[in-house]
Backbone as CSV, one residue per row, in Angstrom:
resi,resn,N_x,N_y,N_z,CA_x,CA_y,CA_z,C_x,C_y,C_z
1,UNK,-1.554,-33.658,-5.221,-1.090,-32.392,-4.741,-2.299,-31.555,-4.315
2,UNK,-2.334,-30.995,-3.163,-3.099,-30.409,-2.310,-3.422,-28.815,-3.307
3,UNK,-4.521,-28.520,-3.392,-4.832,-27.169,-4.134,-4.511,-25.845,-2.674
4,UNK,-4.251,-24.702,-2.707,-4.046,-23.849,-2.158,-5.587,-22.927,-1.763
5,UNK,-6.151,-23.342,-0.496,-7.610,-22.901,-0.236,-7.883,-21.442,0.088
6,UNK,-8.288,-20.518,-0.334,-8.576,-19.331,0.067,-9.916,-19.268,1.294
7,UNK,-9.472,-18.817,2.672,-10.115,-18.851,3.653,-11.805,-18.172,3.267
8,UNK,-12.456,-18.107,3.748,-13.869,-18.259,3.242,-14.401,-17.093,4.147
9,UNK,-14.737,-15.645,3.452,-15.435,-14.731,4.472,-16.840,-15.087,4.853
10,UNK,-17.141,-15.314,6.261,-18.004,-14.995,7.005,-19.159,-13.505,6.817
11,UNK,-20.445,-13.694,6.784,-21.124,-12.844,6.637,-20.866,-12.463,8.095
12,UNK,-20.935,-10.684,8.279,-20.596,-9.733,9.723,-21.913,-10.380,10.367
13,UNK,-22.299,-10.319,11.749,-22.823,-10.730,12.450,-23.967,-9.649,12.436
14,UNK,-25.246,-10.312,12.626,-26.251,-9.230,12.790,-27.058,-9.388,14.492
15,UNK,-25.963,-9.373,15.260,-26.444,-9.624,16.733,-27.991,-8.975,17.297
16,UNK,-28.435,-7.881,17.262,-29.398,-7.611,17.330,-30.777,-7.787,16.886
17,UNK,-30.382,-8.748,15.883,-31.614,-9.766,15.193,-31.521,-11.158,15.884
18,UNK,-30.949,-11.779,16.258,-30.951,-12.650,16.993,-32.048,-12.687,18.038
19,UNK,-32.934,-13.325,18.042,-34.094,-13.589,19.011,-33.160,-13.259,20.444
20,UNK,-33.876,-12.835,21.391,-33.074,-12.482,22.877,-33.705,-14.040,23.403
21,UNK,-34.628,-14.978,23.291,-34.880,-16.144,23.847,-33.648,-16.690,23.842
22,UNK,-33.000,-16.461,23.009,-31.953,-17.541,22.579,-30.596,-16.660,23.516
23,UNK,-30.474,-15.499,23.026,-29.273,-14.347,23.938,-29.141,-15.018,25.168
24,UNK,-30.317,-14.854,26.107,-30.343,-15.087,27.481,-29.841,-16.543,27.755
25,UNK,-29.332,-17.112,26.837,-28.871,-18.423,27.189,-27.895,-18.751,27.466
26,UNK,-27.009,-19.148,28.375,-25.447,-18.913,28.503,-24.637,-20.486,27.697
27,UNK,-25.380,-20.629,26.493,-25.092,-21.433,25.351,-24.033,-21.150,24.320
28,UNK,-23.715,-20.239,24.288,-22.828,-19.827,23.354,-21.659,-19.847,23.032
29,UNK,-20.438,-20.287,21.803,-19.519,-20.441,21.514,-19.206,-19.145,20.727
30,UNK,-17.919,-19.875,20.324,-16.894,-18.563,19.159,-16.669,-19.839,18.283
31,UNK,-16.446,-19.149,17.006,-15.998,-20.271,16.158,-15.196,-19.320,15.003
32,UNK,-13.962,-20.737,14.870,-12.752,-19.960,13.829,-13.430,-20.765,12.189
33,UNK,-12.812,-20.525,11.383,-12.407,-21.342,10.061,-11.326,-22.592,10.293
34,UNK,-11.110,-23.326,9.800,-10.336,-24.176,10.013,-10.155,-25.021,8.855
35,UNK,-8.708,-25.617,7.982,-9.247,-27.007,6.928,-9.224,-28.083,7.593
36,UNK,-10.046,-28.917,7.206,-10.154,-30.297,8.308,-9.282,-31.917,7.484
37,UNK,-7.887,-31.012,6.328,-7.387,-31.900,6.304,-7.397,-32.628,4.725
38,UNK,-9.205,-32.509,4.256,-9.193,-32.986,2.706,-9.723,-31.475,2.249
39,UNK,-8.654,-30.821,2.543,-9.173,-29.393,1.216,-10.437,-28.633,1.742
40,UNK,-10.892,-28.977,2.776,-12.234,-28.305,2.766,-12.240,-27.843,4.276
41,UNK,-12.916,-26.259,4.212,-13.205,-25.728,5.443,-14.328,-25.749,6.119
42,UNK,-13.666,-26.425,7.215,-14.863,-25.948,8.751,-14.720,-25.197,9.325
43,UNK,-16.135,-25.344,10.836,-16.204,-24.317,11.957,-15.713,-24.731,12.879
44,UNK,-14.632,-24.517,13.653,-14.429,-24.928,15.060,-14.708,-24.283,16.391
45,UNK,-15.616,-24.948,16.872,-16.349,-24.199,18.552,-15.095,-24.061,19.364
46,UNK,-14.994,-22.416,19.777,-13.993,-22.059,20.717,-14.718,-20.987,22.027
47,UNK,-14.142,-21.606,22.860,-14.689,-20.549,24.489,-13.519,-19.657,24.306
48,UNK,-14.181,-18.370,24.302,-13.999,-16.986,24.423,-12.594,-16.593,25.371
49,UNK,-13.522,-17.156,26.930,-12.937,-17.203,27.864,-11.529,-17.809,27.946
50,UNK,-11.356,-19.083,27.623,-10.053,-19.861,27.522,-9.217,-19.355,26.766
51,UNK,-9.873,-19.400,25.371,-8.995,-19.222,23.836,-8.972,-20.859,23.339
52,UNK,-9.509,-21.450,24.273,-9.161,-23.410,23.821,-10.362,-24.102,23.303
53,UNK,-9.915,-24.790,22.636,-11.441,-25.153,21.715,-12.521,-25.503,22.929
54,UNK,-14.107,-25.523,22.160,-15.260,-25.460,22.878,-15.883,-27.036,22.920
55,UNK,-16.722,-27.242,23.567,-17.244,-29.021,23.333,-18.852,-28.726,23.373
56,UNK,-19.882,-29.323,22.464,-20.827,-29.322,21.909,-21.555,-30.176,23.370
57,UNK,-20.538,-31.114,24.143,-21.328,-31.529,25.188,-20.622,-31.113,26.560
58,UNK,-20.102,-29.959,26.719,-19.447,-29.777,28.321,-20.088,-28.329,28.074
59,UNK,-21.077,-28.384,29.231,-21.305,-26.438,29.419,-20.210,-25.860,30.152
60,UNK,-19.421,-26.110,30.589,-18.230,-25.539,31.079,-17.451,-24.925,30.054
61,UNK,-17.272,-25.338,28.684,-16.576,-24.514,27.643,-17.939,-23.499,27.019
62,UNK,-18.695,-23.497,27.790,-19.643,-22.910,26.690,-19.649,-20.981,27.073
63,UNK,-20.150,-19.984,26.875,-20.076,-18.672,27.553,-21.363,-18.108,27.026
64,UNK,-21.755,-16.582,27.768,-22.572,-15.860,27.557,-22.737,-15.710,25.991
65,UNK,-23.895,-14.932,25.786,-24.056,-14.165,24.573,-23.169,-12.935,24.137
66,UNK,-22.890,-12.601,25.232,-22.456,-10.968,25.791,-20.782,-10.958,25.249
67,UNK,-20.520,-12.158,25.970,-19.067,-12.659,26.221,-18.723,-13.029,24.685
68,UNK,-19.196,-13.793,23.980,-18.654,-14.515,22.689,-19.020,-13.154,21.206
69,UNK,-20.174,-12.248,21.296,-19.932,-11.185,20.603,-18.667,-9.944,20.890
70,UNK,-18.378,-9.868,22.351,-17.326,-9.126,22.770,-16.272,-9.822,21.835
71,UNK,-15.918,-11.045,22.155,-14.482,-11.448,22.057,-14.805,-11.810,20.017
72,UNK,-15.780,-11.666,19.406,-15.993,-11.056,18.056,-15.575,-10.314,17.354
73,UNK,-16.118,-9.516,18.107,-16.073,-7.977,17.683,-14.655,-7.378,17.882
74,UNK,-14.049,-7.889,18.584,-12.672,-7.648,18.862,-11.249,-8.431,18.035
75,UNK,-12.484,-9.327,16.801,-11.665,-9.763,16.036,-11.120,-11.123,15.911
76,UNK,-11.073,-11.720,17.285,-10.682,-13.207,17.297,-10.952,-14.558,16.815
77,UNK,-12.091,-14.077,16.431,-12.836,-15.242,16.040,-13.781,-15.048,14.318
78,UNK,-14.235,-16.122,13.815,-15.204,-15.846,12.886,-16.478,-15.066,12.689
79,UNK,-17.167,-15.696,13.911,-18.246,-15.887,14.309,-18.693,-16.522,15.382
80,UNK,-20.245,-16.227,15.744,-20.629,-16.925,16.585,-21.354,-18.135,16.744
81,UNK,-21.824,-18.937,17.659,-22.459,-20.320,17.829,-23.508,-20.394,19.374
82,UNK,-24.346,-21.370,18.436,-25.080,-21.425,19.488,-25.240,-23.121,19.766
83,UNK,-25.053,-23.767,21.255,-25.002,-24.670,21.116,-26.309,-25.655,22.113
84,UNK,-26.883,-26.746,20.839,-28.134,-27.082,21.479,-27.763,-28.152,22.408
85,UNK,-28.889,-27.891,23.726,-28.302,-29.270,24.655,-29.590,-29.906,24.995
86,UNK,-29.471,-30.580,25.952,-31.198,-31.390,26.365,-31.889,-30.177,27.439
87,UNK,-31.223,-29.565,27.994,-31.929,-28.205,28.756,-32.274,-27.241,28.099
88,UNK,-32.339,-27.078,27.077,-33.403,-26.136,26.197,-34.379,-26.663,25.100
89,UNK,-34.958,-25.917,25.391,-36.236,-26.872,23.941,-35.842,-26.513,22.269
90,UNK,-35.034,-26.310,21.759,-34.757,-25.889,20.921,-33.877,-26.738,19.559
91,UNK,-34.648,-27.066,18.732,-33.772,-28.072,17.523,-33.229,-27.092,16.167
92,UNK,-32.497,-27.614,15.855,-31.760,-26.388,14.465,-31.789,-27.147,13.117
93,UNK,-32.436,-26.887,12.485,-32.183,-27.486,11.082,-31.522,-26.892,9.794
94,UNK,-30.337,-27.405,9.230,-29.825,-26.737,8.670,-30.064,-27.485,6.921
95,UNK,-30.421,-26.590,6.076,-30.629,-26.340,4.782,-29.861,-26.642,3.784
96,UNK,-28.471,-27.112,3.467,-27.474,-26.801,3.361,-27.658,-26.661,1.906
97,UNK,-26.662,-25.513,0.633,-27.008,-25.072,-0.515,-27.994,-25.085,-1.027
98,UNK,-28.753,-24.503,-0.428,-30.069,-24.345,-0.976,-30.418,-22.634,-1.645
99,UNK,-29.558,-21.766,-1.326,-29.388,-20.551,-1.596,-28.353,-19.780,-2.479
100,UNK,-28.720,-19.285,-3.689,-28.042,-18.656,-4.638,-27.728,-17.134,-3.483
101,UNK,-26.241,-16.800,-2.796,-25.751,-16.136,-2.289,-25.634,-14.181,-3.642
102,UNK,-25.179,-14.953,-5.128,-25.721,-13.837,-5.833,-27.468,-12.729,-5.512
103,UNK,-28.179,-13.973,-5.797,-29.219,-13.493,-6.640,-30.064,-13.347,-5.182
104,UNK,-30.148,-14.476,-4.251,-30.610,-14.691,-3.151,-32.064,-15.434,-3.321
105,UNK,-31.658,-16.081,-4.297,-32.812,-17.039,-4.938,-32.731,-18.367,-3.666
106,UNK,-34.137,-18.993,-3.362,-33.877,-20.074,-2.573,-34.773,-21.444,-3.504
107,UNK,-33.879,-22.625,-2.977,-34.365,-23.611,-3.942,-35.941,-23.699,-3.661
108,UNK,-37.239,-24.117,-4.024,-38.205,-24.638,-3.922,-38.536,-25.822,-2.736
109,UNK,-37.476,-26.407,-2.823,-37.653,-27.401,-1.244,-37.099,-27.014,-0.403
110,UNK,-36.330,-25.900,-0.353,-35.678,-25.227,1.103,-37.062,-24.188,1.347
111,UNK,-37.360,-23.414,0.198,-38.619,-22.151,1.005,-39.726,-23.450,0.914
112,UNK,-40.387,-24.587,0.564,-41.080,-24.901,1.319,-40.821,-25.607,2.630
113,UNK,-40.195,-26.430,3.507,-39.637,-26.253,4.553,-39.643,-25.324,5.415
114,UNK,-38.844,-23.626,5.393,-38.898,-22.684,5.805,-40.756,-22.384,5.977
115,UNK,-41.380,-22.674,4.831,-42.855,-22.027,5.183,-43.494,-22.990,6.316
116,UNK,-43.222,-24.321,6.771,-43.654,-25.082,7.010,-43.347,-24.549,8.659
117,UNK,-42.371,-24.335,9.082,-41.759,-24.412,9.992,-42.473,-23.061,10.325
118,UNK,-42.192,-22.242,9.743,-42.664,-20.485,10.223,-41.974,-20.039,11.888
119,UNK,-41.006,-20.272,11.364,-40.040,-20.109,12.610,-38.892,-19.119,12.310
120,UNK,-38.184,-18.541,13.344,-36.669,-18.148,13.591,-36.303,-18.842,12.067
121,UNK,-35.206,-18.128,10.778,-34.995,-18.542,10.106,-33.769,-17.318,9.676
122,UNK,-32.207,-18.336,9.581,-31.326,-17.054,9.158,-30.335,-17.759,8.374
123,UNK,-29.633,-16.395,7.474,-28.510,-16.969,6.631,-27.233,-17.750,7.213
124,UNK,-26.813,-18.753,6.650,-25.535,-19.368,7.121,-24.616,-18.493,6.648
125,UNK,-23.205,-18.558,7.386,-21.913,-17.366,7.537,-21.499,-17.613,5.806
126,UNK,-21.811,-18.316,5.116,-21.756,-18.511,3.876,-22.649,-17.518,2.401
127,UNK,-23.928,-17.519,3.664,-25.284,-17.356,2.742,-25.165,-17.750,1.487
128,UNK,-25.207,-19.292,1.418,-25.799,-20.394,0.496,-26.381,-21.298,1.554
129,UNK,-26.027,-21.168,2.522,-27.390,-22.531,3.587,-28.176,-21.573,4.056
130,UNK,-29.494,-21.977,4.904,-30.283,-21.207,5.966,-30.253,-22.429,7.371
131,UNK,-30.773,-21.038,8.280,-30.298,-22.203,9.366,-31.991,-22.013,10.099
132,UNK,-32.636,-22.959,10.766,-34.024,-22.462,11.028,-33.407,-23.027,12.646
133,UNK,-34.556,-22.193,13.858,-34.053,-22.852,14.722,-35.767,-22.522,15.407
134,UNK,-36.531,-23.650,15.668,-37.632,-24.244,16.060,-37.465,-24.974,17.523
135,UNK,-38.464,-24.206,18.008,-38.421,-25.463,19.463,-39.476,-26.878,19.222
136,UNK,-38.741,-27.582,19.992,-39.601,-29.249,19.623,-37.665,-29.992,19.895
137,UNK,-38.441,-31.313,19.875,-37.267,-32.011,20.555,-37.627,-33.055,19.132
138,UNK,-36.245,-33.605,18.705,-36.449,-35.030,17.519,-36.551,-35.897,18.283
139,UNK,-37.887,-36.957,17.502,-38.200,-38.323,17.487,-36.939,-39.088,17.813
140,UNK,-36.173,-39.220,16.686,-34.668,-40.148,17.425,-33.707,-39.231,17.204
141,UNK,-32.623,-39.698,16.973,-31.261,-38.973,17.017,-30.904,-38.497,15.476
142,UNK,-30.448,-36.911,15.894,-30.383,-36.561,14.746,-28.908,-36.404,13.520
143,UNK,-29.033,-35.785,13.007,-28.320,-35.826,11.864,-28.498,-35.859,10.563
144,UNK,-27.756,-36.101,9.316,-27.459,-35.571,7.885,-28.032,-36.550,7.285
145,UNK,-29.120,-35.986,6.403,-29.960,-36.990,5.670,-29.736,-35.653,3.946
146,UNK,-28.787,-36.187,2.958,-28.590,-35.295,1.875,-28.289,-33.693,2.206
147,UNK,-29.073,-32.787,1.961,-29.078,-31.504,2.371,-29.449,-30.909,3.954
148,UNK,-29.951,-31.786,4.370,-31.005,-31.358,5.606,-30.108,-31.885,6.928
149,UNK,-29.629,-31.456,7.763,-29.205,-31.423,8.894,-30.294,-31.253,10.193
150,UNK,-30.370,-31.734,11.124,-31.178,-31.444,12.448,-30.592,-32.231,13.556
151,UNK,-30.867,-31.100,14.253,-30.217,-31.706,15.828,-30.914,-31.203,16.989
152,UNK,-31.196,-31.575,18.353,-31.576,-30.933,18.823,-30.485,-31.160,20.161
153,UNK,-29.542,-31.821,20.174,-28.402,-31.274,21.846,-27.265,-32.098,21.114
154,UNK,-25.931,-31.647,21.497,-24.813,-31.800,21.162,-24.422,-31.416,19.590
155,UNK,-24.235,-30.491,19.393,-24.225,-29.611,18.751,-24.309,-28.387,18.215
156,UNK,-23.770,-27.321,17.734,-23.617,-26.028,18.034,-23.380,-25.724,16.157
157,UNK,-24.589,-24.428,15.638,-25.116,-23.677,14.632,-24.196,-22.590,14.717
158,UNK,-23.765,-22.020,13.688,-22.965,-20.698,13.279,-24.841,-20.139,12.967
159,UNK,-24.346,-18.846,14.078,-25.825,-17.724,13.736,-25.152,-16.487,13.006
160,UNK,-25.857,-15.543,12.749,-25.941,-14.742,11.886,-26.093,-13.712,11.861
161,UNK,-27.449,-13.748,12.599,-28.464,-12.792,13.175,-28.927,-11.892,11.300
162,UNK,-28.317,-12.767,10.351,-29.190,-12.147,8.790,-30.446,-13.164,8.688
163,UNK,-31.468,-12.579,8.942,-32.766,-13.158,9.415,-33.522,-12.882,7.649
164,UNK,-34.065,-14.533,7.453,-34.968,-14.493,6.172,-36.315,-14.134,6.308
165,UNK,-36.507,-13.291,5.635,-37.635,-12.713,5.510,-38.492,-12.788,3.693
166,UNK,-39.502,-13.095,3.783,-40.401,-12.970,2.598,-40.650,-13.737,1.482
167,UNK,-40.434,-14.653,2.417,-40.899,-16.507,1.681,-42.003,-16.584,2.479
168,UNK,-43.055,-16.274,1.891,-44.551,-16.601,1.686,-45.046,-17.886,2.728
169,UNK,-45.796,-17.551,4.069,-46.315,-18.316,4.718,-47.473,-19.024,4.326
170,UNK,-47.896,-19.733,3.842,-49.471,-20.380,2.997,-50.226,-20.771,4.727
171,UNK,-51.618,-20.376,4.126,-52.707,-20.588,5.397,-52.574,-22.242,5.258
């Protein structure tokens, strides 16, 4: 018997922290909550424009920056997404529970990582993951190795724009 899931609030969007490198990109999705069936919730990429789900590899579902915070802010959606393709230099690595959302404690192998990288670095719509987003292209094809996620095209990051700050850069 299936347990009864309580939908999962999204941290509010902090759009104006969002690097504008990334804004100016007409990369961007909407994304709902969704259960995917065994009890557990995902993100699903949706174009603004349509209302019909989004695809991680057709820029034709994809929309402005402008466009997918409008249709936000207006309620429709969760949140936003950004989605990586082979025309931008840009890879996303995602952290996953590595962050006490109470205390805002981060594990020891997520802030070293984060120091390593010294990059763009923000809370997941959860804030228990971080999401880092570094330009550089992966060696081979990416994906889920335990906690650590990376991708660099076909695929699309829930942003935040709650930007980590004050995990100690070492010379």
């Amino acid at each position: 018997m299936s347990k009864v899931l309580e939908r999962p609030q999204a941290l509010d969007v902090v759009a104006e922290a969002i690097p504008e490198e990334l804004t100016i990109r007409p990369q961007w999705v909407c994304w709902r909550y969704a259960l995917d069936g065994k009890d557990n919730w995902t993100k699903h990429p949706y174009n603004p424009q349509s209302g019909r789900m989004a695809s991680h590899s057709d820029l034709m579902t994809w929309s402005t920056f402008e466009e997918v915070l409008e249709a936000h802010k207006a309620g429709r959606y969760d949140g936003l997404g950004f989605v990586f393709c082979s025309g931008d230099p840009y890879t996303g690595i995602d952290l996953d529970g590595c962050r006490d959302p109470e205390s805002g404690e981060i594990k020891p192998w997520a802030a070293e990582i984060v120091r390593a990288f010294d990059t763009y670095t923000e809370l997941s719509p959860s804030g228990k993951s971080l999401h880092i987003i570094a330009k550089g292209v992966l060696p081979g094809r990416g994906g889920k190795r335990k906690y650590i996620e990376m991708y660099d095209m076909k695929r699309f990051f829930t942003m935040t724009g709650h930007v980590v700050t004050g995990i100690e850069v070492r010379p």
